[in-house]
ChimeraX commands (.cxc) that place a marker at each C-alpha (Angstrom):
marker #1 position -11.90,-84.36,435.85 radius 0.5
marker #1 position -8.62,-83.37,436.22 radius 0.5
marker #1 position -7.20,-86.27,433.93 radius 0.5
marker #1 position -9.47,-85.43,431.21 radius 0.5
marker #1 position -8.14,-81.68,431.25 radius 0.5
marker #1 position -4.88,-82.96,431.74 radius 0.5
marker #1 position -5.16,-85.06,428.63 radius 0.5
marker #1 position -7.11,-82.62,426.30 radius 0.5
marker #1 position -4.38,-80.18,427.09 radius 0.5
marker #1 position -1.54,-82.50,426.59 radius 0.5
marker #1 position -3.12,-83.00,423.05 radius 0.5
marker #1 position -3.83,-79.41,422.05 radius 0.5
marker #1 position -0.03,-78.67,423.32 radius 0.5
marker #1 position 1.39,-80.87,420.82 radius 0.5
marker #1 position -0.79,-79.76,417.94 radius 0.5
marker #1 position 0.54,-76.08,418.69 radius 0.5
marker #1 position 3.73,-77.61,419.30 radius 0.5
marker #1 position 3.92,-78.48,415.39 radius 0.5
marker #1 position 1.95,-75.63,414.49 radius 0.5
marker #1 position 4.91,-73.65,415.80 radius 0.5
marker #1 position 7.38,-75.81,414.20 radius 0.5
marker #1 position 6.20,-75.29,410.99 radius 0.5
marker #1 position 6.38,-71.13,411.69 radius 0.5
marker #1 position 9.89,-71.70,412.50 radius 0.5
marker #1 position 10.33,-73.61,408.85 radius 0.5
marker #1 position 8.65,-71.01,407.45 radius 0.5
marker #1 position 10.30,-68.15,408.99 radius 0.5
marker #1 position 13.91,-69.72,408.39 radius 0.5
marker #1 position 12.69,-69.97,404.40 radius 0.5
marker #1 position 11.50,-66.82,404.64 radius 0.5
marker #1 position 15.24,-65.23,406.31 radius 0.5
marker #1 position 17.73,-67.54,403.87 radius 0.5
marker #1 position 15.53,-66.43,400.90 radius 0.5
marker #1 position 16.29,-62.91,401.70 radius 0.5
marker #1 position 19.54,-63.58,402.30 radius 0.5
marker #1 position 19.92,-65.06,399.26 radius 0.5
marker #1 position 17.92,-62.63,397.15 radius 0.5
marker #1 position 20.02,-59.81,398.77 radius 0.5
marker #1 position 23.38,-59.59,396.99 radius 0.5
marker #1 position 21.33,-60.23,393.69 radius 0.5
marker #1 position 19.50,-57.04,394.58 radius 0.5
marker #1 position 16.06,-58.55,395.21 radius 0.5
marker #1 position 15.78,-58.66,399.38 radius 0.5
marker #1 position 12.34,-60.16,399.90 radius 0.5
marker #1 position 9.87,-56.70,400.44 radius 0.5
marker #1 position 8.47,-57.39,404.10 radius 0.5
marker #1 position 10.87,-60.10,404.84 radius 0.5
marker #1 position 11.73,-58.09,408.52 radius 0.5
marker #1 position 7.61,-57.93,409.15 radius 0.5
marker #1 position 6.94,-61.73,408.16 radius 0.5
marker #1 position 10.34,-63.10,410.21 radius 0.5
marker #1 position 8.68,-60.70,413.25 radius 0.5
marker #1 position 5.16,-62.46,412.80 radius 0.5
marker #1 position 6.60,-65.80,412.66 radius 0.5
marker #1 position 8.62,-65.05,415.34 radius 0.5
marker #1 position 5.73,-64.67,417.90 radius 0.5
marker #1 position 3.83,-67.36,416.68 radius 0.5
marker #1 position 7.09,-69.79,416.97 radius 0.5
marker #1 position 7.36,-68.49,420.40 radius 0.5
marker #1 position 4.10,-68.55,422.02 radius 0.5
marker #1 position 2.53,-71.89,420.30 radius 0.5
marker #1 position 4.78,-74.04,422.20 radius 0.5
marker #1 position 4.38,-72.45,425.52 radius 0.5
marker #1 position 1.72,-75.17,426.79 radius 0.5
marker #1 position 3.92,-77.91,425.46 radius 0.5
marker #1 position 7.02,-76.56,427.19 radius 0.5
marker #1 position 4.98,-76.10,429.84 radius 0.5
marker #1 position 3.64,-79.79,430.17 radius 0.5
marker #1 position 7.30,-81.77,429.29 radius 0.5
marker #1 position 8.81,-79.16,431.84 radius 0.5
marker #1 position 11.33,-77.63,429.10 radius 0.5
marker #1 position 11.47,-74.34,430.93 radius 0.5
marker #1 position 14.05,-73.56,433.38 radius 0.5
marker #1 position 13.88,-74.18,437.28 radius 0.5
marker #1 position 15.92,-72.87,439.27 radius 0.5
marker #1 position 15.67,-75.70,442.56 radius 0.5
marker #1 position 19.32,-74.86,444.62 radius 0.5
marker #1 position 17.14,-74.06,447.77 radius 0.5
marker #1 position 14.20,-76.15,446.88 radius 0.5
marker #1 position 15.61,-79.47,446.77 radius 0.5
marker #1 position 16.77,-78.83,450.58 radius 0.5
marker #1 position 12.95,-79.18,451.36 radius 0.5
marker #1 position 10.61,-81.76,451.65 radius 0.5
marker #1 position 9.02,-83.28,449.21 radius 0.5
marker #1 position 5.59,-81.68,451.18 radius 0.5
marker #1 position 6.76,-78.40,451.41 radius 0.5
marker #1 position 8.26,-78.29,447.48 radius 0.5
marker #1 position 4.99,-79.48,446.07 radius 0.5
marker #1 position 3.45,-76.12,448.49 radius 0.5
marker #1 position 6.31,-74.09,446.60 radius 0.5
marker #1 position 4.99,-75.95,443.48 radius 0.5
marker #1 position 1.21,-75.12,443.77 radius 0.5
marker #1 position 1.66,-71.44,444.82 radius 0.5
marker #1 position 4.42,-71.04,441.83 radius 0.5
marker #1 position 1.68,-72.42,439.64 radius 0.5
marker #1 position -0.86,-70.37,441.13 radius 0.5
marker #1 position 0.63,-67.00,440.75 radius 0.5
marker #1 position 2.02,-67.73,437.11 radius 0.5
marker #1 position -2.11,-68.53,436.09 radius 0.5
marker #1 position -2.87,-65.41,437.33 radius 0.5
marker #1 position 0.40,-63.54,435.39 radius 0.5
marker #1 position -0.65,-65.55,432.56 radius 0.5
marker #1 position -4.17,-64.96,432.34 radius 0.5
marker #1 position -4.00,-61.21,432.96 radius 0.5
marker #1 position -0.57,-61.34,429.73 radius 0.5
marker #1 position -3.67,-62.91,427.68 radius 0.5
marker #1 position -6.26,-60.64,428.61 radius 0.5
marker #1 position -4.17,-57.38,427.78 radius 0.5
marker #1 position -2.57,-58.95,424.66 radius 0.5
marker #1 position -6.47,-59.51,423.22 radius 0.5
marker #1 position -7.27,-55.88,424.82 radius 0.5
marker #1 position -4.19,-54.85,422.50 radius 0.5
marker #1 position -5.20,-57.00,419.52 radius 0.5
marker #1 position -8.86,-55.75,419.23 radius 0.5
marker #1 position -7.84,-51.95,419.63 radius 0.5
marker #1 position -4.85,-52.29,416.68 radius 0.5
marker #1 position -8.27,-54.26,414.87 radius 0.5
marker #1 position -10.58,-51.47,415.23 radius 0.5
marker #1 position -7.91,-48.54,414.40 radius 0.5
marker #1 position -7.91,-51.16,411.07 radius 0.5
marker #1 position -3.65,-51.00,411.67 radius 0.5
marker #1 position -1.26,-52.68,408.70 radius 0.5
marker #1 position 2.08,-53.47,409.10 radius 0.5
marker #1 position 3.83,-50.85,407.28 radius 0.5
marker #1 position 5.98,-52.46,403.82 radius 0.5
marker #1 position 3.13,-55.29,403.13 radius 0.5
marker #1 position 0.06,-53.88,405.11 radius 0.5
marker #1 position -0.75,-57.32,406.88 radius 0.5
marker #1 position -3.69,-56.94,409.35 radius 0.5
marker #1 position -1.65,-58.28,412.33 radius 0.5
marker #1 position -4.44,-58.86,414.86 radius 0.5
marker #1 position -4.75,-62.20,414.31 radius 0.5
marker #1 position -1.26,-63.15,415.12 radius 0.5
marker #1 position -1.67,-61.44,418.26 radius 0.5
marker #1 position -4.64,-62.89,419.12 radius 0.5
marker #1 position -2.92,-65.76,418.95 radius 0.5
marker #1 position -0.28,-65.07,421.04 radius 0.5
marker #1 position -3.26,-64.28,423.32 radius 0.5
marker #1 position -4.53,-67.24,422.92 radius 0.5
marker #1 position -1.69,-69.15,423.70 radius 0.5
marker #1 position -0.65,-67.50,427.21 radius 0.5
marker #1 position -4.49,-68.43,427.91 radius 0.5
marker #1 position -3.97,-71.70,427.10 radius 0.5
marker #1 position -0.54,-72.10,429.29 radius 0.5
marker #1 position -2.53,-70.37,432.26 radius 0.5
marker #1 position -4.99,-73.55,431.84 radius 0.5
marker #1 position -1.73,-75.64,431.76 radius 0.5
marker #1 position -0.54,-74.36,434.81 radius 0.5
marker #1 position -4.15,-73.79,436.81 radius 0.5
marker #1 position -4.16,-78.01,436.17 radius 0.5
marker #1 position -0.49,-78.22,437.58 radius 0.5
marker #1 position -2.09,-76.43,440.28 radius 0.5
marker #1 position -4.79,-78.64,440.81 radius 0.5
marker #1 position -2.51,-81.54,440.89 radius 0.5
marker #1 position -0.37,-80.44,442.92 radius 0.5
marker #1 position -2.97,-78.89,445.26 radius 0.5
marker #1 position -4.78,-82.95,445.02 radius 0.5
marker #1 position -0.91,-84.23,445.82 radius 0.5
marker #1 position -0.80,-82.18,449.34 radius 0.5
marker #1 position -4.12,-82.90,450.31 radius 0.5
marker #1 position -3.30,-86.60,450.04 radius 0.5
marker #1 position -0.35,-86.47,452.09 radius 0.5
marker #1 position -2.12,-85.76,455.46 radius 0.5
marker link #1:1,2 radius 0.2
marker link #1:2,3 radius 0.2
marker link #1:3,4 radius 0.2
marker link #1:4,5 radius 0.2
marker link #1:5,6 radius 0.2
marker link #1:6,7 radius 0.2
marker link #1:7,8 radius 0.2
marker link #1:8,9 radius 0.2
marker link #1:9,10 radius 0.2
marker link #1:10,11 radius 0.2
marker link #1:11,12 radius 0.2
marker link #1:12,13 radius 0.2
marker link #1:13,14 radius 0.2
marker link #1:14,15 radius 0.2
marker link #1:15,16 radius 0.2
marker link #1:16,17 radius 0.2
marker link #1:17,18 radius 0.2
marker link #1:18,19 radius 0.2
marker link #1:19,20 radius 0.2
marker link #1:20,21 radius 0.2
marker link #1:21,22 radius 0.2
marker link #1:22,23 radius 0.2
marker link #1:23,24 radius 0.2
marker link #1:24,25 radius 0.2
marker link #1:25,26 radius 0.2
marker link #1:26,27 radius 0.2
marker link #1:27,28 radius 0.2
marker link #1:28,29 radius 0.2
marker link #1:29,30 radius 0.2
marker link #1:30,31 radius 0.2
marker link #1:31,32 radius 0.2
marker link #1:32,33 radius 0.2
marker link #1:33,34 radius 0.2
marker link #1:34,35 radius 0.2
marker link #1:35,36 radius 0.2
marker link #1:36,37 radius 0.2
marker link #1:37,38 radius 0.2
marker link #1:38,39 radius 0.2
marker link #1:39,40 radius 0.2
marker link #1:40,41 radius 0.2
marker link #1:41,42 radius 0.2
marker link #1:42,43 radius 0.2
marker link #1:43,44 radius 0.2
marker link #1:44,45 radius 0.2
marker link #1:45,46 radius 0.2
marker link #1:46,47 radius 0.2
marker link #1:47,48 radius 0.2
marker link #1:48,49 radius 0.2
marker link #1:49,50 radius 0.2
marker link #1:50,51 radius 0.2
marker link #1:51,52 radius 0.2
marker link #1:52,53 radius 0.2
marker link #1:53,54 radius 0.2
marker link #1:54,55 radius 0.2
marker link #1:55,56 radius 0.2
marker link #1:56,57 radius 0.2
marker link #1:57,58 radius 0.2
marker link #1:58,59 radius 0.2
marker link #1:59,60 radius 0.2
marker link #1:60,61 radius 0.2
marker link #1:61,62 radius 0.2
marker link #1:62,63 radius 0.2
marker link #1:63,64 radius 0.2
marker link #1:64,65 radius 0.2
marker link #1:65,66 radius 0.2
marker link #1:66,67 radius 0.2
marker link #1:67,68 radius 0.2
marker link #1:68,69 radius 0.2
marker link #1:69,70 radius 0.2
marker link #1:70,71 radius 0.2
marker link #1:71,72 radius 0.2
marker link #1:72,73 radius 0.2
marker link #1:73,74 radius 0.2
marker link #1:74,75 radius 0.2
marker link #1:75,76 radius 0.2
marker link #1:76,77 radius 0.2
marker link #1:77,78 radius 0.2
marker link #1:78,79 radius 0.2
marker link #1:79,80 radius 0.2
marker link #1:80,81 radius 0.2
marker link #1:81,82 radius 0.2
marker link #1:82,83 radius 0.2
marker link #1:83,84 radius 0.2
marker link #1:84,85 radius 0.2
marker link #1:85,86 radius 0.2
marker link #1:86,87 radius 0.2
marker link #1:87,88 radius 0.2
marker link #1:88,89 radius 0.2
marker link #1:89,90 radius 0.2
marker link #1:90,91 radius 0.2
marker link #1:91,92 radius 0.2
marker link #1:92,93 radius 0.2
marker link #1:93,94 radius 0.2
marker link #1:94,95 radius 0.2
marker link #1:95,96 radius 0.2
marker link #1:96,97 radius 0.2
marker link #1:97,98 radius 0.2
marker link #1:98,99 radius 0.2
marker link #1:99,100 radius 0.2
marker link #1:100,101 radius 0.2
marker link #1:101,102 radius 0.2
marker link #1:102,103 radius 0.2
marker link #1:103,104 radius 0.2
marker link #1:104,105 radius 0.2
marker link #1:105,106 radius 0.2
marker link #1:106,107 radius 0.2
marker link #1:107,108 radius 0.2
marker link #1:108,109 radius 0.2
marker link #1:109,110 radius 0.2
marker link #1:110,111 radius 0.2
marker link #1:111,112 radius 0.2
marker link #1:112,113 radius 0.2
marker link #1:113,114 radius 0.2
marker link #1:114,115 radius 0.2
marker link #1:115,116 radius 0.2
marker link #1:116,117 radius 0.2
marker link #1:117,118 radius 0.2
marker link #1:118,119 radius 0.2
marker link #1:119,120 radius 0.2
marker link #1:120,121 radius 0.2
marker link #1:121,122 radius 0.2
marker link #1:122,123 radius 0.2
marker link #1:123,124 radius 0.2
marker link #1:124,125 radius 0.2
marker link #1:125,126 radius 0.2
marker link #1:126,127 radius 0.2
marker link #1:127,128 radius 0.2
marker link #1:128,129 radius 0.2
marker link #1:129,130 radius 0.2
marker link #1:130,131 radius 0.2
marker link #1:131,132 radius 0.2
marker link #1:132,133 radius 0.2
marker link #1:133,134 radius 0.2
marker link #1:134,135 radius 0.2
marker link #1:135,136 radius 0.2
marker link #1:136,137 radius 0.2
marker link #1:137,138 radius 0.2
marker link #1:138,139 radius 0.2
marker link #1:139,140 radius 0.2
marker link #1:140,141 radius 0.2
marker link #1:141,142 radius 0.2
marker link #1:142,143 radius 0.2
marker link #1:143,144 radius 0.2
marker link #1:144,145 radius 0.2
marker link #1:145,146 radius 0.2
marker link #1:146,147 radius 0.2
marker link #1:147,148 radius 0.2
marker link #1:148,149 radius 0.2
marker link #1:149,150 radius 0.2
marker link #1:150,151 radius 0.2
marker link #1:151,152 radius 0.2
marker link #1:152,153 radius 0.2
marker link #1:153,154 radius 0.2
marker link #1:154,155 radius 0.2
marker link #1:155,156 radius 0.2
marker link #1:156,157 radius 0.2
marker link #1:157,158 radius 0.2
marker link #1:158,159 radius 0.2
marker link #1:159,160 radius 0.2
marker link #1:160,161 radius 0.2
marker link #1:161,162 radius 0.2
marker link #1:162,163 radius 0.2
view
């Protein structure tokens, strides 16, 4: 069971992983073209609201996949002094408590996203309904709290097979 999650997720991570990259393509077109435009006198209208859009989506898709190939940072200095029992303990509680963090960021983000969809809010120069870029975000901190609830599992599977 775990595998199979463990797979799916590895899959879906990459796919956002791309989807991300292409936001970042997109969002560096979008801030050279008004860069460009600007001493021509034709800044892009909105450019500041589409760069911020992109922005969270180039952020948040690749969470799970930073996530899974361990690209955050980790601090170990005292860790590494431990055993290797006691750092996958350290492990499976860290991974614990970050679900948790994560799944309560995601549940107040979509809170957030359907109350600015209800009020019917636009970003103010283009008047883009932004919900859906913060459901995504939403989405995505969901979908690293899955990521780490399975590192948790593991982990948790790890130190039960060491006794």
């Amino acid at each position: 069971m775990i595998s199979v999650l463990d797979e799916i997720s590895k899959k879906l991570s990459q796919w956002f992983g791309w989807i991300g990259g292409v936001a970042l393509l997109i969002l560096t077109a979008i801030a050279c073209a008004n860069m460009l435009m600007r001493p021509f006198g034709a800044p892009l209208k909105g450019s500041y609201e589409l760069v911020g859009f992109f922005g969270a989506l180039v952020v948040a898709l690749p969470l799970g996949y930073a996530q899974i190939t361990r690209a955050h940072i980790f601090v170990d200095i005292l860790s590494t002094r431990y055993s290797k029992r006691t750092q996958r303990i350290i492990n499976a509680v860290n991974s614990f408590v970050c679900t948790i963090f994560f799944i309560l960021v995601a549940w107040r983000s979509a809170v957030y996203a359907t109350a600015i969809w209800k009020r019917g809010e636009t970003s103010e120069t283009l008047r883009i309904i932004y919900h859906p870029f913060v459901y995504v975000v939403a989405f995505c901190c969901f979908f690293l709290a899955l990521i780490l609830f399975i590192d948790f599992l593991k982990s948790f599977v790890l130190i039960k097979g060491e006794k």
